[in-house]
C-alpha positions in Angstrom: -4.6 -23.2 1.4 -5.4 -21.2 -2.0 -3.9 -18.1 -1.8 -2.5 -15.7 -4.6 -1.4 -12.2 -4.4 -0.4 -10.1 -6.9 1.5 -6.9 -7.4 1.5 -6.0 -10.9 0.2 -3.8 -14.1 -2.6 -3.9 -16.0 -1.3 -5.3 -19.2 -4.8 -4.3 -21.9 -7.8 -2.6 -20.8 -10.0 -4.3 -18.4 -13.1 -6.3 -19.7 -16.6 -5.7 -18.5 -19.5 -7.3 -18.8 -22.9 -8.3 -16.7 -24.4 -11.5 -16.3 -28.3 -10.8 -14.7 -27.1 -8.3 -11.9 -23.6 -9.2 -11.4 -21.0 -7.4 -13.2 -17.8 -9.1 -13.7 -15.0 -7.8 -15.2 -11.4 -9.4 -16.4 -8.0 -8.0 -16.1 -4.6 -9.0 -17.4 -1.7 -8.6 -14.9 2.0 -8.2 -15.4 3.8 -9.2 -13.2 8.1 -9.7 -13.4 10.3 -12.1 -11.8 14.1 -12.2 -11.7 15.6 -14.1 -14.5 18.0 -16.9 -13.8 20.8 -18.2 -15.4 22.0 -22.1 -15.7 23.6 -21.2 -12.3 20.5 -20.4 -10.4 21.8 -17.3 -10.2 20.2 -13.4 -11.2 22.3 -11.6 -14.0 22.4 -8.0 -16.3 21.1 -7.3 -19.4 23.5 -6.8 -21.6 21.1 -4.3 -23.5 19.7 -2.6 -20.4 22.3 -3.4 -18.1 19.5 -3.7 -15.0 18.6 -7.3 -13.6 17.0 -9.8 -16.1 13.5 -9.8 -15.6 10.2 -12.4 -17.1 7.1 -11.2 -17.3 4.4 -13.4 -16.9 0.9 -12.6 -17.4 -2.6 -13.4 -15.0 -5.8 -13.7 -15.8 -7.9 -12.1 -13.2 -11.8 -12.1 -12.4 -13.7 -9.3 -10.1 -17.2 -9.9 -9.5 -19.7 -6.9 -8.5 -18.5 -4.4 -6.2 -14.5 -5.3 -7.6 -16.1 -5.6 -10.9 -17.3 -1.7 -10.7 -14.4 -0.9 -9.5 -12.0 -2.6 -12.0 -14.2 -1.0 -15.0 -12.7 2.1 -14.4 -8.9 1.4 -14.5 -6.8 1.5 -17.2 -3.7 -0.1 -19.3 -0.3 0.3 -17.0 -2.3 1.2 -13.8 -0.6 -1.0 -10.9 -2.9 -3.2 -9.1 -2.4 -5.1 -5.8 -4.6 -8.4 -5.9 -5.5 -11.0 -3.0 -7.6 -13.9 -4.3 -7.6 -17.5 -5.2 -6.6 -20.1 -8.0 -9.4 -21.6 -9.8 -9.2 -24.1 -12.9 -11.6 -24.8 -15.3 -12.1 -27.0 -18.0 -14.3 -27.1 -20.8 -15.1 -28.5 -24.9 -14.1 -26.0 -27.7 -16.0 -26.5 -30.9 -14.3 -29.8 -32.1 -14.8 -31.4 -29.3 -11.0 -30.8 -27.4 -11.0 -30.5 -24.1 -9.4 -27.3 -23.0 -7.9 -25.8 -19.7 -8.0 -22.7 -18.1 -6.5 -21.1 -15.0 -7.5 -17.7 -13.1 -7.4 -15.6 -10.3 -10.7 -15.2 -8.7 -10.0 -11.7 -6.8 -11.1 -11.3 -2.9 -9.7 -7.7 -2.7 -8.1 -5.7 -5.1 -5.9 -2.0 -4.5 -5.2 0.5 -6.9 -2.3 2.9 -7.1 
């Protein structure tokens, strides 16, 4: 099974662009975790004093109707996202072979 979801930010303003009659558009997602220390175990910031947290950041692709509908959102607008992984490889100009990874987006919520 290749399932993602997402619950998360936008992190930049979303990307838009058409290819023929398909608009796609490309968002950056935020997302947090709970940080762990060598014990496996959550902990305070010592400058906030909430719960650690990472944030990691998705790539995320909408195509037509999602794509419309992603052009109008904004930077800090939270997203709900159900899709799938998809990698990609491909040659830069020197010849390296480079790798990419993205969430292809089925459905996609705004609140």
């Amino acid at each position: 099974m290749n399932i993602v979801n997402l619950l998360g930010r936008i992190a930049k303003t979303p990307e838009t662009r058409t290819a023929g009659t398909t608009t796609i558009t490309t968002l950056i997602v935020a997302t947090d975790r709970v940080k762990l220390n060598n014990e496996g175990k959550s902990y305070k910031d010592p400058e906030t004093g909430y719960t650690a947290k990472e944030t990691e950041f998705h790539k995320v692709t909408l195509f037509n109707g999602l794509g419309k509908a992603g052009a109008s959102r904004k930077k800090g607008d939270v997203v709900a996202i159900t899709g799938r992984l998809h990698h990609s490889s491909w040659e830069d100009r020197d010849g390296v072979t480079r790798y990419g990874c993205e969430v292809i987006a089925d459905k996609i919520d705004f609140f």
